[in-house]
DSSP file (Angstrom, degrees, kcal/mol; ACC not computed):
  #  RESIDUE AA STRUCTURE BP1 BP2  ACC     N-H-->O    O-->H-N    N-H-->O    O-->H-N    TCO  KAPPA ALPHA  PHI   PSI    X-CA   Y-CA   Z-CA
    1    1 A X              0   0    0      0, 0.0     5,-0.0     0, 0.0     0, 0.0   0.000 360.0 360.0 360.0 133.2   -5.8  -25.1    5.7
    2    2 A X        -     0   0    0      1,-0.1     4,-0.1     4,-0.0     0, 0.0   0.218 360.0-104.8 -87.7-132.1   -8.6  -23.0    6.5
    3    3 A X  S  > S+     0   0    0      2,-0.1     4,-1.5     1,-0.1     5,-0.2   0.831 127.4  54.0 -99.1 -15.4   -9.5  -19.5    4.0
    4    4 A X  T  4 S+     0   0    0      2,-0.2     4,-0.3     1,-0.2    -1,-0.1   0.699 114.9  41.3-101.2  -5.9   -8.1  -17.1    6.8
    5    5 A X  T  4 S+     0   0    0      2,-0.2     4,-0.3     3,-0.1    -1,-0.2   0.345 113.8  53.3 -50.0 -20.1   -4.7  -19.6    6.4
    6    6 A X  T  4 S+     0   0    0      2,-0.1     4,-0.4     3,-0.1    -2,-0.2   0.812 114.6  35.2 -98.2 -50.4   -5.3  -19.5    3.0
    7    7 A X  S  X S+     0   0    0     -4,-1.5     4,-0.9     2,-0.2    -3,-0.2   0.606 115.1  56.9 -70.7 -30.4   -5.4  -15.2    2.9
    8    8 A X  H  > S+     0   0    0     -4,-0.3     4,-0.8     2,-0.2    -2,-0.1   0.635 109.9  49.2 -86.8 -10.9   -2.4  -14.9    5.8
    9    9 A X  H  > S+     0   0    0     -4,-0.3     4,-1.2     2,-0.2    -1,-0.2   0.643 107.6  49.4 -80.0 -47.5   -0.3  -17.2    3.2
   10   10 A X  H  > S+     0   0    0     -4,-0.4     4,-2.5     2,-0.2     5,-0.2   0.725 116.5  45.8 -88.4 -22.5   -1.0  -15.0   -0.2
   11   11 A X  H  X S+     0   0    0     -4,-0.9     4,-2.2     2,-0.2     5,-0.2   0.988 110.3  51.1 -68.5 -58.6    0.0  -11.7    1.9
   12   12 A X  H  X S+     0   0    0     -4,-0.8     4,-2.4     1,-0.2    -2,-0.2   0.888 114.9  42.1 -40.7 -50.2    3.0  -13.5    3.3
   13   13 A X  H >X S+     0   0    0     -4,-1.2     4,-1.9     1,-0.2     3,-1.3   0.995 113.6  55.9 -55.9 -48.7    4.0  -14.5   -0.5
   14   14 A X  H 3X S+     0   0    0     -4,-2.5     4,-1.7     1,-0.3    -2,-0.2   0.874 108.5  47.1 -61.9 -34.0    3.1  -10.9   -1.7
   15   15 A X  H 3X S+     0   0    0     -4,-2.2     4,-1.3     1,-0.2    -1,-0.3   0.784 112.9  45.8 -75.5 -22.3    5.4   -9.4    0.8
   16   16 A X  H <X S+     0   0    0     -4,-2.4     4,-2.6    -3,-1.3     3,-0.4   0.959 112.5  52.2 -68.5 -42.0    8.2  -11.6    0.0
   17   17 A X  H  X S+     0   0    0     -4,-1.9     4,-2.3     1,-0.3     5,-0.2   0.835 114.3  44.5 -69.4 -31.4    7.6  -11.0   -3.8
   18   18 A X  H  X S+     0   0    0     -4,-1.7     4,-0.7    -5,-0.3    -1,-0.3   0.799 107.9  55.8 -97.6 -12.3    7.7   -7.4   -3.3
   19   19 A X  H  < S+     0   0    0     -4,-1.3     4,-0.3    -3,-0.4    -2,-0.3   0.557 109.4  46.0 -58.4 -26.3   10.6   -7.4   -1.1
   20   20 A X  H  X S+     0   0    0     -4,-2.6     4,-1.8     2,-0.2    -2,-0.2   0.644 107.5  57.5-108.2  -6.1   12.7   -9.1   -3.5
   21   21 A X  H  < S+     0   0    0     -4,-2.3    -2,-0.2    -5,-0.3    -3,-0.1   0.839 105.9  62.3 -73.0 -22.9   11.4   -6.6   -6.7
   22   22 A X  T  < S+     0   0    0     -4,-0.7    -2,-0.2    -5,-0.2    -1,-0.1   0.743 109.0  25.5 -74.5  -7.8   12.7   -4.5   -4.4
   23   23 A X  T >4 S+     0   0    0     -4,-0.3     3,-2.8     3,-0.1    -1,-0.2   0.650  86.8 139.3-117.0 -24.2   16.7   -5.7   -4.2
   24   24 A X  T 3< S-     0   0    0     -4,-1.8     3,-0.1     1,-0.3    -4,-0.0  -0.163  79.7  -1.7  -9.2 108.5   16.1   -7.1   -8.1
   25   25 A X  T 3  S+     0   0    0      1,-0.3     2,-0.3     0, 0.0    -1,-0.3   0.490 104.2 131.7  11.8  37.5   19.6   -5.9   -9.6
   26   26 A X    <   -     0   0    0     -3,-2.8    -1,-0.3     4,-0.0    -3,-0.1  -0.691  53.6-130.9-109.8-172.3   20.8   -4.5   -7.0
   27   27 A X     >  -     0   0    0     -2,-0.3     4,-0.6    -3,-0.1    -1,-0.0  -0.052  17.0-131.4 -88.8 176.1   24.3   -4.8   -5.2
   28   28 A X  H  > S+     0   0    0      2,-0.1     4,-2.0     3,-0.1    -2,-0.0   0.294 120.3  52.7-102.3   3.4   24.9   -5.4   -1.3
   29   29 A X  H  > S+     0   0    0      2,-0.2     4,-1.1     3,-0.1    -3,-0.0   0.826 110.6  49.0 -95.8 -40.4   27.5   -2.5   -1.4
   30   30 A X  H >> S+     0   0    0      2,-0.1     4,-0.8     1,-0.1     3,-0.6   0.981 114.3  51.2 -53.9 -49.4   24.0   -0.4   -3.2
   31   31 A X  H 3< S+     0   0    0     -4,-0.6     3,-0.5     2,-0.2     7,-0.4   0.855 103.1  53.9  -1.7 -88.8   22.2   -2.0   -0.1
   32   32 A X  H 3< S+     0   0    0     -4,-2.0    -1,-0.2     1,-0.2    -2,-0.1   0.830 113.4  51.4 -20.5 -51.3   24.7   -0.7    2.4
   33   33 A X  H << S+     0   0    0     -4,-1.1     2,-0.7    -3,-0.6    -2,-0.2   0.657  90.8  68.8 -60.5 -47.7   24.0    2.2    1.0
   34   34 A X     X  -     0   0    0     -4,-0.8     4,-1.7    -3,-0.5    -1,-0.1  -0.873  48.5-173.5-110.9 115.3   20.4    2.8    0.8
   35   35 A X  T  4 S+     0   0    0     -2,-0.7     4,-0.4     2,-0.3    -1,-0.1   0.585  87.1  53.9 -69.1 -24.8   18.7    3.5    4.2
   36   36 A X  T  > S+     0   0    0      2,-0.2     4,-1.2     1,-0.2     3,-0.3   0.742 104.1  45.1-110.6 -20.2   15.8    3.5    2.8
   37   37 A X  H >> S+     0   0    0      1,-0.2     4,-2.1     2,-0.1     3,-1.2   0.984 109.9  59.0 -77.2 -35.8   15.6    0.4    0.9
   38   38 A X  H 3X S+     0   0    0     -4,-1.7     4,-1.3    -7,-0.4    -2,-0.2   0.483 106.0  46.0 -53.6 -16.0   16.9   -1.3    3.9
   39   39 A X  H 3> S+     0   0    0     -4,-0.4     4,-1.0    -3,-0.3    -1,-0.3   0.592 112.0  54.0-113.5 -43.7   13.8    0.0    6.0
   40   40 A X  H XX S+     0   0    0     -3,-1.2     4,-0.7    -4,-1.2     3,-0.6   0.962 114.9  44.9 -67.7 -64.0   11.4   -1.2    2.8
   41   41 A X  H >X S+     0   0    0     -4,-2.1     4,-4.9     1,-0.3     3,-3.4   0.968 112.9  44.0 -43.2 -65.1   13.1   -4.6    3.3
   42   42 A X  H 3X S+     0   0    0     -4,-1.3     4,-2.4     1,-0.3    -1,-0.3   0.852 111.6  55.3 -65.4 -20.4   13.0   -4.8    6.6
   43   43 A X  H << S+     0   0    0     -4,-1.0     4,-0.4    -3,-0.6    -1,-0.3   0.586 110.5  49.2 -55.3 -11.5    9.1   -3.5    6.5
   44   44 A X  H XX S+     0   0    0     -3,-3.4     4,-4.2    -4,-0.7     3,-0.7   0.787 103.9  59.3-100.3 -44.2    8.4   -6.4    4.1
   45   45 A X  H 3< S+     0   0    0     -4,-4.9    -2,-0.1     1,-0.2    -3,-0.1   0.959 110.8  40.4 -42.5 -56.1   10.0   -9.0    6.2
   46   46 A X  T 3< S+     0   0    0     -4,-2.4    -1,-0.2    -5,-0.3    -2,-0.2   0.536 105.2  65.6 -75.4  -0.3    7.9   -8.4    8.9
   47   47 A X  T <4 S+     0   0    0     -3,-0.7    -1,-0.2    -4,-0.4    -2,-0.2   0.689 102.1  50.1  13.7 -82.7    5.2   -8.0    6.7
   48   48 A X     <        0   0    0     -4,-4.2    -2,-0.2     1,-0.2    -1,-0.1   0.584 360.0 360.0 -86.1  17.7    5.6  -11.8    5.8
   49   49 A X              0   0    0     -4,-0.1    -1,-0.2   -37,-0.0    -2,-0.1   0.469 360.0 360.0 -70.7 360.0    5.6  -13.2    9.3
């Protein structure tokens, strides 16, 4: 793996890591709910692609 495999890999983790502080006790009915975490999520997914 080279180092710019190596950097596109720790972004990928950070976005996961921070996508899932972001649902961290929550509910899927709070989920449902919040437009705007769903929007954070879905910014973080693509984030780690």
């Amino acid at each position: 793996m080279g180092f710019n495999d190596s950097i596109r890999k720790q972004h990928m983790l950070d976005a996961i890591d921070e996508a899932l502080s972001f649902v961290s006790g929550k509910t899927r009915t709070e989920l449902d709910a919040d437009r705007m975490l769903v929007l954070s999520l879905i910014k973080e997914i693509r984030d780690a692609q």
